[in-house]
C-alpha positions, 0 to 999 in steps of 0.5 A: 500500500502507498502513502498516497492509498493510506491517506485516502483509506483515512479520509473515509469516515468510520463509525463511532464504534469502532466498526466499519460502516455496513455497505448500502442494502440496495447496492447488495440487493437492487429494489425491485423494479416498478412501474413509474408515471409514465413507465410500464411494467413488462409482464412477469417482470416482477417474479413469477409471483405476479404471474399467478392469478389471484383468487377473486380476481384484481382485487386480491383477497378480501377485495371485490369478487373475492368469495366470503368464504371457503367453499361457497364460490358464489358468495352467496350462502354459509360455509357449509353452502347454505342459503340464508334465512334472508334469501329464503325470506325474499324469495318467499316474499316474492312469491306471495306478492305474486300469489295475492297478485293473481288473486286480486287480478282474478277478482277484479276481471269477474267483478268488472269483465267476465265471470264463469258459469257452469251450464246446471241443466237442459233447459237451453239446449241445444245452444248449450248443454248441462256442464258446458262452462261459458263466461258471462260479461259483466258489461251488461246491464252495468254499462250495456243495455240488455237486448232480446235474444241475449242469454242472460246469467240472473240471479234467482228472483224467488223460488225459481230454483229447487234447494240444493240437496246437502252438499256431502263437502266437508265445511273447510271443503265448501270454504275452500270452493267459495272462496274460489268462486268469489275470487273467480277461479272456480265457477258459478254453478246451479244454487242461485243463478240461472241462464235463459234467453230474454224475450221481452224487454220493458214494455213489450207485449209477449203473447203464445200462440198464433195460428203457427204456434209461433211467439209474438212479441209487439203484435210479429210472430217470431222464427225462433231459430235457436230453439232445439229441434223438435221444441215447440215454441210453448205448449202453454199459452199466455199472454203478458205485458213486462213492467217496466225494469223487468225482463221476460225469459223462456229456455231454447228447450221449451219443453224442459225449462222452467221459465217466466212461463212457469213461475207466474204465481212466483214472486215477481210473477215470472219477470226478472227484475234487470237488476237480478242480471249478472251478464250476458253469456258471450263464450262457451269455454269448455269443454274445448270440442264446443268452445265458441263465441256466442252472439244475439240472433239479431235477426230473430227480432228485426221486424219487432217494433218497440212497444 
């Protein structure tokens, strides 16, 4: 060693303790490299550690897309994959709005549209047959106005109807059918209402038989081409004038159908009050080989004039 490299080795300064000074850390082990403003880091620069995927993606454990907790990917239930009472809950509660939803819908269209019917016997055949299901709008007499030839859906204006034989139901059973026929789910069968096609309107003069054996309404006979075949237009005769707010019905099947012809000594005295009037048949519905719409034989009544 020169002089000339002592005096540099003694211009270094040395610790207090006697010891040499460590050498820099960086200088031994260099900084990994990062990615400055305006620099980008090549991929897999920084070690294998950056090439692996980590779970949950970007974001690392514990950041979003992360599961919450093992074994249940989709972070949506317990560790042992269960779904929470809250799901169930909301699930549950989903379900029933829908449920009370159908329910309301159904009540409000046989309140205000159309209501279903079960056809409870012969007595119009052959336009419609015992256990055909039609459906009855509910337009008339509410917003529309009853014309002759509608079939009509009324409520029994008084001892038209024989009492139904005890049903052999349990009472939760007949709970049950009533509730489902006044949400409109199930339909109206015999007890309280029947179906007949209107003949007379307020004022008209209905009178059996001319020398055809035909009906007359306001003084013409009518051709009365509905009526089943083989069914004479009465075998009665009569003659009335309906009152005012009343109706005058008879069967398509005179021959096996107690009409307005039938129940004169009944209250009312064989007219049904417009009010009793529930719809007016505009469908048959079931069974499907008979499905079709029903619509007024205007034609029938063309020539009447108004009383």
């Amino acid at each position: 060693m020169t002089s000339n490299d002592a005096d540099r080795e003694d211009d270094q300064p040395r610790p207090s303790g006697g010891f040499a000074a460590a050498p820099d850390v960086d200088s031994v082990f260099p900084s990994r490299p990062t990615s400055g403003p305006g620099e980008k880091a090549a991929p897999g620069a920084n070690g294998p550690a950056d090439q692996a995927p980590r779970p949950g993606g970007d974001a690392g454990v514990g950041g979003p897309g992360a599961p919450d907790v093992e074994g249940d990917p989709d972070g949506d239930g317990d560790a042992d994959g269960h779904v929470p009472t809250r799901r169930r809950w909301s699930f549950a509660r989903e379900v029933g709005i829908i449920v009370v939803a159908a329910l309301v819908i159904s009540f409000l269209i046989k309140t205000f549209v159309v209501q279903p019917f079960v056809i409870p016997s012969e007595s119009m055949e052959d336009t419609l047959i015992e256990n055909d299901r039609v459906l009855a709008s509910r337009f008339v007499p509410r917003f529309l106005d009853v014309h002759r030839g509608d079939v009509v859906v009324f409520k029994d204006p008084g001892g038209w109807l024989e009492e139904d034989p005890q049903s052999e139901s349990t009472g939760l059973v007949r709970a049950g059918e009533a509730f489902l026929t006044f949400i409109g789910i199930r339909p109206v069968d015999a007890g309280e209402h029947l179906i007949k096609r209107v003949i007379g309107l307020p004022g008209d003069q209905v009178t059996c038989c001319d020398d055809q054996g035909r009906v007359s309404v306001n003084g013409v006979a009518i051709d009365e081409t509905y009526l089943k075949p083989g069914s004479l237009p009465s075998e009665v005769p009569f003659d009335v004038t309906v009152p005012e707010g009343y109706l005058f019905v008879l069967g398509d099947n005179r021959q096996n159908s107690g009409d307005s012809r039938y129940n004169r000594d009944k209250p009312g005295e064989g007219f049904v009050p417009i009010e009793n009037v529930v719809g007016t048949a505009v469908a048959k519905v079931w069974p499907l080989d008979r499905a079709s719409l029903m619509r007024n034989p205007g034609s029938v009544f063309e020539d009447v004039p108004e009383p």
